[in-house]
C-alpha positions, 0 to 999 in steps of 0.5 A: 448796840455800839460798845462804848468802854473806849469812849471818853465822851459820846452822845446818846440818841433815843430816836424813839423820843424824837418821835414821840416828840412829833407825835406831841406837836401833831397832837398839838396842831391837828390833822390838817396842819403840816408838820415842817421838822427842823433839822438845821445844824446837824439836826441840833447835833443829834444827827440830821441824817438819822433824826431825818429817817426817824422822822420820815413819817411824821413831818411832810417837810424838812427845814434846814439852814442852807443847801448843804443841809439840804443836799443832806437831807435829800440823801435820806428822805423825799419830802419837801426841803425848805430852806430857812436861811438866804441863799448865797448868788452862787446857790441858786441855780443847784436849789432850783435845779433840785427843787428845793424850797428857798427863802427870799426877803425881796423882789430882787432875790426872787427874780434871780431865782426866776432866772435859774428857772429854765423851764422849771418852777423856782418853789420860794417860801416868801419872808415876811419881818414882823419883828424879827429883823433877821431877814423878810419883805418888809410888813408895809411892803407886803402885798405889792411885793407879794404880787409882784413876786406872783408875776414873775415868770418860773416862780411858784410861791410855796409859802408865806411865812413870819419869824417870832423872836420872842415867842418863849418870853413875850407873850403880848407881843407874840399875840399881837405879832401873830394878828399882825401876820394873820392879817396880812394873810388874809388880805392876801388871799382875798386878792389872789386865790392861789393856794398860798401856805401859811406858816409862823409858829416854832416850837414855843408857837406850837406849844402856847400858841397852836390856834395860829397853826395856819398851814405849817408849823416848824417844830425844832428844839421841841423834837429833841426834847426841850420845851422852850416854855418850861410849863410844857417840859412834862409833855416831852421827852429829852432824845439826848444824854451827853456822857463822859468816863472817868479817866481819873482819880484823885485825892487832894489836901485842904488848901490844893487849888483846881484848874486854871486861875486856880479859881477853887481851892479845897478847904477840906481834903476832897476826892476829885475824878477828872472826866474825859470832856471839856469845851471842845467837846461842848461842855461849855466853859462858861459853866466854870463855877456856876454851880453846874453838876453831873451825875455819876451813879445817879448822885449829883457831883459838883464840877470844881473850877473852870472847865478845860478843853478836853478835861473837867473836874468834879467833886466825888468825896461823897460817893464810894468806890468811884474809879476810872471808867465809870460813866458820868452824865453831862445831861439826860438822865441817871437813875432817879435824877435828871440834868436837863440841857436847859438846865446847863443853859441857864447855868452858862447864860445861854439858851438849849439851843446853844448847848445842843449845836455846840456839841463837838464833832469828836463826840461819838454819837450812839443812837437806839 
């Protein structure tokens, strides 16, 4: 265990519950589906090397954002590597020559990994937009593209795949989505019976839409802990809690302002700790006065005007014996309570995944 009494902000990583988490999307997908574990953005900043190793028996691929990532990823494990997003021109060759899985929306890119293939297989997972808008062969276009991307000499298409946008908060259109892909699916494969994977579920997919498994699905913030359809939150188990020390203590008269702008006057003498975190830690300032909280033994403390670079305020008035050193937590749990990233999220307008990857680099990362 790391000792972390000179720690002013770290992060701490239960691997245990990122893999329970895949067990809970297996369990979800069954036996004969592969799970594809994201780990795209330093494996939401819980650690892509590590979440990787954890993970080496659960999933039989790994997705990740680009060949960087991938070149990451490839250090620790053997599996498969899908790249989700587009690769640059100057990529190509390296992810062919390494053999990872890329991503292509068109003939034209498939052709310039055709290119690079110099004896050996270009594995390609084909996009397909139905609805997302991102990246993808157009859906009208699907199969003659599909086909023609088939005839391409030293190309081997690995998978066929979609990306649902709005898969938390649009059932209806996600069913009706998810027909739409099935269907193209299956005329694919009545005129060309190679082997094609099929795969379009995330993790709200796999979490209220797991009879559209297909071959793969692609579980991400789900294994960290969060539930992007909050009914399925009691299923998962949150791996991270973002912590702080209290670097300060403070007694203030009625009337003292707090922060910049001075956007919280004290209208009764308040006992303020000033922990040691702010945005660029990942604490995002747009949580300044929106309610947000932290725990500090195990009671919930308000934070009091904006939120700093490196510095934030909370109330402690009605706790006793509070002084410098003592852990706060920004999320996760403490005692009896828990403050969920989600929550964070919906307090600053934002989504999970925002709170997770914006956690800075000087967070030290300590992981049981």
């Amino acid at each position: 265990m790391i000792e972390t009494d000179n720690f002013r902000c770290w992060a701490e990583i239960d691997l245990s519950s990122i893999r329970h988490n895949a067990v809970t999307a297996r369990e979800r997908i069954g036996k004969e589906v592969t799970l594809l574990a994201v780990v795209k953005a330093n494996g939401y900043s819980h650690g892509l090397a590590r979440v990787a190793q954890c993970l080496a028996d659960e999933a039989g691929i790994f997705g990740v954002a680009n060949l960087e990532e991938a070149n990451t990823c490839r250090e620790v494990v053997p599996h498969p590597i899908l790249i989700l997003g587009p690769a640059l021109p100057a990529e190509r060759a390296e992810i062919v020559e390494r053999g990872f899985i890329a991503s292509v929306s068109s003939h034209e890119e498939a052709a310039e990994f055709s290119r690079h293939s110099r004896g050996q297989f270009a594995a390609l997972n084909l996009v397909l937009d139905t609805g997302m808008g991102r990246m993808g062969i157009a859906e009208r276009n699907a199969i003659t593209e599909i086909s023609a991307i088939a005839g391409l000499s030293g190309v081997e298409i690995h998978s066929v795949s979609t990306h649902l946008p709005s898969a938390d908060d649009d059932a209806e259109f996600t069913r009706e989505q998810l027909q739409r892909f099935a269907g193209v699916v299956q005329r694919l494969r009545a005129v060309d019976a190679r082997p094609y994977r099929a795969h379009a579920l995330p993790s709200a997919g796999v979490l209220g839409f797991s009879e559209h498994a297909h071959d793969i699905v692609r579980a991400g913030l789900m294994l960290y802990g969060i539930a992007p359809l909050a009914d399925h939150q009691s299923v998962l188990k949150p791996a991270m809690t973002f912590k702080a020390r209290i670097v300060l203590v403070r007694d203030l008269p009625a009337g003292a302002t707090v922060s910049y702008g001075r956007t919280f006057t004290a209208r009764s003498p308040r006992r303020v700790a000033t922990l040691g975190v702010g945005y660029a830690d990942g604490y995002p300032r747009a949580l300044s006065n929106r309610g947000a909280e932290v725990l500090i033994r195990g009671t919930r403390c308000a934070v009091l005007g904006r939120v700093t670079m490196d510095l934030i305020m909370v109330d402690v008035t009605h706790l006793t014996g509070v002084g410098v050193g003592d852990e706060a937590v920004l999320f996760g749990r403490q005692g009896s309570d828990e403050i969920l990233a989600s929550e964070l999220a919906t307090r600053a307008s934002t989504i999970a995944w925002e709170i997770f990857t914006g956690i800075g680099a000087r967070v030290h990362r300590v992981y049981h």
